[in-house]
N, C-alpha and C positions, 0 to 999 in steps of 0.2 A: 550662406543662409541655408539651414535645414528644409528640407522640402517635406510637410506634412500628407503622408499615405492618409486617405480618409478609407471606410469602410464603410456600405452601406447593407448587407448583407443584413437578409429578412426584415430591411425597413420595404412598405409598402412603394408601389412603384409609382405613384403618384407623385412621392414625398422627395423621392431621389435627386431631381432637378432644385430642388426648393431649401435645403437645409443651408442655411446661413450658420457656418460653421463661427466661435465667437473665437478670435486671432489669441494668443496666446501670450502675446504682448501687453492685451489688457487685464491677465490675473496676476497678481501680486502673489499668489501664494507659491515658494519654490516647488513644492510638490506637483501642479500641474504640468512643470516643466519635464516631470522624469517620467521615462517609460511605463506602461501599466495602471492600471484604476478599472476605471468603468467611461465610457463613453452613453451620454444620454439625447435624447431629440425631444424639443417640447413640442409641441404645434398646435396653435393655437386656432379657435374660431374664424378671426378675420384673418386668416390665411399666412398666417406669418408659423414660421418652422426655422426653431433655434440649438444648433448642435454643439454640446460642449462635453469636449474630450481631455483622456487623461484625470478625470475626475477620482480622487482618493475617497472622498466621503459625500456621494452625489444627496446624500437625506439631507443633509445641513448646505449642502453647495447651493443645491436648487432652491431650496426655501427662502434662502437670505435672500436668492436675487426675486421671489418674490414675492417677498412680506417688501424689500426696498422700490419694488415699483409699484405694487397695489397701497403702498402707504400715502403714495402721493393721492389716491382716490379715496379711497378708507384709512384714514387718520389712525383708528382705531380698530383695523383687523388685528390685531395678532389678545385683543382684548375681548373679540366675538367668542362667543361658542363654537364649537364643534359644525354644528347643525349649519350656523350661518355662515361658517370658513367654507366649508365645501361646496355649498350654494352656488359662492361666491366666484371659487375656483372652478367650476364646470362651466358657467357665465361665461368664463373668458380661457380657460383649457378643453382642447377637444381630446389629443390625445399625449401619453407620454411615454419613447421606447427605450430600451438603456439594453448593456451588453456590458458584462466583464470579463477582462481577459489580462495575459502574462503575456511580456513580448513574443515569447514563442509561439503564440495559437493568436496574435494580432489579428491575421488574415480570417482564420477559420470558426472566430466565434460571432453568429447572428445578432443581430435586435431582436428583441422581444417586445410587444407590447403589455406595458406592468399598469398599465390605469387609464380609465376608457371614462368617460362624462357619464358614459349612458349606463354601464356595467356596474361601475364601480363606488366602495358607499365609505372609505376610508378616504383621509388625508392621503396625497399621493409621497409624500416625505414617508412615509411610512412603511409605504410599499418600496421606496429604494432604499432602506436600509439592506436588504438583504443584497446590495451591489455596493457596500461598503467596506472599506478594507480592514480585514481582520486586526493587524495591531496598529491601533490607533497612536504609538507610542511619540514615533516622530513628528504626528501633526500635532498633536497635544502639545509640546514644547513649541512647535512654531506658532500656534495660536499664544502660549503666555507671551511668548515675547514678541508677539505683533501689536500696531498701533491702536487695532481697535480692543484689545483687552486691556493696553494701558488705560483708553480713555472709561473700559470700561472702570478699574480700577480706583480712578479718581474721581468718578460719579458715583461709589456704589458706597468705594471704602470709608470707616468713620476710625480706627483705627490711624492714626497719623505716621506711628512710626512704621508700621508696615507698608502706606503709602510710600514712604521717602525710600523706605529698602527699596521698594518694587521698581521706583521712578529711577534712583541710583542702577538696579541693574539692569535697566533699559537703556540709560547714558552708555554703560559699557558695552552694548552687544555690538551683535555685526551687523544689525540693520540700520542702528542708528546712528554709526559709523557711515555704513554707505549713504544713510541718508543725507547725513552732513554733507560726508563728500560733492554728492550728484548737487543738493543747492547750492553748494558754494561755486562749484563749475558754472553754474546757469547762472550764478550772479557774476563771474567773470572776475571775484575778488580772490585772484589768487596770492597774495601775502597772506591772507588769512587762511587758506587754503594750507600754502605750506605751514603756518603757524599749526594747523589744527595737526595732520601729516604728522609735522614733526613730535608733538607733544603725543603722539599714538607709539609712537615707536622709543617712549621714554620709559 
């Protein structure tokens, strides 16, 4: 098992004991798993401080996860205004620090703090683009062929034979391959298992 080096360098010394780093194990996207991004630190009002490293494109990383947990409160944030989103978001963000770096300077690049409650008059996604990784080329192909662009897909598309193409080259990929694989494991039905196996290797 890999032993994760954490960096806390120019996060405030308060914060240091407090960063609930988020395991690595619960992001699905392969990119988190490879060396290099941006590592960022939320920390919120009631005292909670959330670190999540190896981040390729923290603008889009951070926002999903919270437009997915203020949705459960506001139904209808991501349909507010400008005005009411940030309200909304200083309510419940105190501050937010991020740091980019190349494995080689791992050790030697700081946090910085990039968006303050009290300072600041933008969306805080906004201000982490500029800790976003220049060729977006490889996450863009792994975002088509992930689950949630399929489902986007089939909720969006009205185009049917482009549906079927899209849905067809999702059967073939390599996630939805592994994904077969891992359920059928977990269902313990292995004749079906090697039925599937086999028919991949024809």
């Amino acid at each position: 098992m890999d032993i994760v080096k954490r960096v806390y360098l120019g996060l405030p010394k308060s914060l240091k004991d407090h960063v609930l780093w988020v395991a690595r194990n619960f992001r699905t996207n392969p990119l988190s798993h490879k060396p290099g991004g941006s590592d960022v630190v939320v920390e919120y009002h009631d005292a909670r401080v959330y670190g999540y490293n190896r981040i390729k494109f923290p603008s889009q990383y951070i926002s999903t996860i919270w437009n997915k947990g203020i949705s459960e409160v506001h139904e209808d944030f991501s349909k507010y205004d400008k005005e009411k989103q940030l309200k909304i978001i200083k309510e419940n963000i105190k501050r937010i620090f991020a740091r980019k770096y190349i494995k080689e300077n791992f050790d030697d690049v700081p946090f910085k703090e990039i968006w303050n409650y009290e300072k600041s008059y933008e969306l805080p996604w906004k201000r982490l683009k500029e800790y976003d990784e220049d060729a977006p080329n490889e996450y863009i192909e792994h975002q088509i062929n992930s689950w949630e662009y399929q489902n986007h897909q089939i909720n969006e598309s009205i185009d049917k034979n482009a549906l079927n193409e899209h849905l067809e080259n999702q059967i073939k990929s390599l996630e939805y391959q592994n994904h077969q694989i891992k359920k059928m494991e977990n269902a313990s039905d292995y004749n079906e298992l090697n039925d599937y196996l086999n028919g991949l290797c024809k």
